[in-house]
C-alpha positions as CSV (number, residue, x, y, z in Angstrom):
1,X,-6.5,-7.4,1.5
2,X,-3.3,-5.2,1.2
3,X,-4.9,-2.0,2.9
4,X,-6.1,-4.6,5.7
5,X,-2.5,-5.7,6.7
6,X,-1.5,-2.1,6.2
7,X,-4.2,-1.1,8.6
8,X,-3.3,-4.5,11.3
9,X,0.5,-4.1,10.9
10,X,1.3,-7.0,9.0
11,X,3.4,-4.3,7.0
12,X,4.0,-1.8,9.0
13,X,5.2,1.9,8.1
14,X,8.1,1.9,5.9
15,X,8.1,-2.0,5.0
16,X,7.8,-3.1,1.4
17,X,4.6,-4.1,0.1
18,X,3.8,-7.0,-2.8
19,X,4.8,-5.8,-6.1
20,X,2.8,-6.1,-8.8
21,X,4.3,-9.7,-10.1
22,X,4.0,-11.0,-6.2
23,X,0.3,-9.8,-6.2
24,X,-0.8,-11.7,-9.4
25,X,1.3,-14.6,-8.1
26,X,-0.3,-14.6,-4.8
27,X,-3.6,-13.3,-5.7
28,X,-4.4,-15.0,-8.8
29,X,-5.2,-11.5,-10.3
30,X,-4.3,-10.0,-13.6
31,X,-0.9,-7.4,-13.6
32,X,-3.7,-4.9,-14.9
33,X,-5.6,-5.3,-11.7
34,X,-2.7,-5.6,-9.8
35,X,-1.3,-2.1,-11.0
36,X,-4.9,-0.5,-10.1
37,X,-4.3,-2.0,-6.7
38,X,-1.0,0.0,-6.3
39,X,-2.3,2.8,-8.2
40,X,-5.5,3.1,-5.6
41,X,-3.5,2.6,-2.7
42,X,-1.1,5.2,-3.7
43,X,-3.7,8.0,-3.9
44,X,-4.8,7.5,-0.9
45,X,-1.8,7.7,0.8
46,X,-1.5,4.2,2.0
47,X,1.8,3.3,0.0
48,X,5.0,5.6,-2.1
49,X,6.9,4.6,-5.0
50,X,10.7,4.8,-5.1
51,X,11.4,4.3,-8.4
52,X,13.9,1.5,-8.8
53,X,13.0,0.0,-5.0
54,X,9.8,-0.9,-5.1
55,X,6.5,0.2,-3.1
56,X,6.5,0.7,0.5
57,X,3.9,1.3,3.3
58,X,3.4,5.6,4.0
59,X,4.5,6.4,7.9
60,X,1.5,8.2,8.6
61,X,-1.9,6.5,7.2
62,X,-4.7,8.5,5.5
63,X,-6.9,7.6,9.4
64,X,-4.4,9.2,11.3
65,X,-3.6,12.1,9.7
66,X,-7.4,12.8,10.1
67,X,-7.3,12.6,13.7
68,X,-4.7,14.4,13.9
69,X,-6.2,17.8,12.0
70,X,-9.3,17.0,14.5
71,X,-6.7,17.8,17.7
């Protein structure tokens, strides 16, 4: 759900995503499976970490960074 409002702009580069509380609360999930969530989307680019901020959407997505080697 996250990477698809990554991918259709509902948070766009640079904008904070859910944190790990927000997910559970509006999810319903655990924080475990919450923190695999942000841990997945991390290594793959999607989303960085600053450390005291919180989790924000990457500028350039794993899709167009692709296309943009293919050029």
């Amino acid at each position: 759900m996250i990477r698809e409002r990554i991918k259709d702009g509902t948070y766009p580069p640079r904008s904070r995503v859910p944190s790990v509380v927000q997910l559970t609360e509006e999810f319903g999930i655990a924080a475990m499976t919450a923190h695999k969530v942000h841990r997945a989307l991390r290594e793959e680019g999607r989303i960085y970490t600053e450390p005291g901020l919180g989790s924000f959407v990457s500028r350039q997505q794993p899709e167009e960074a692709e296309g943009a080697s293919g050029e």
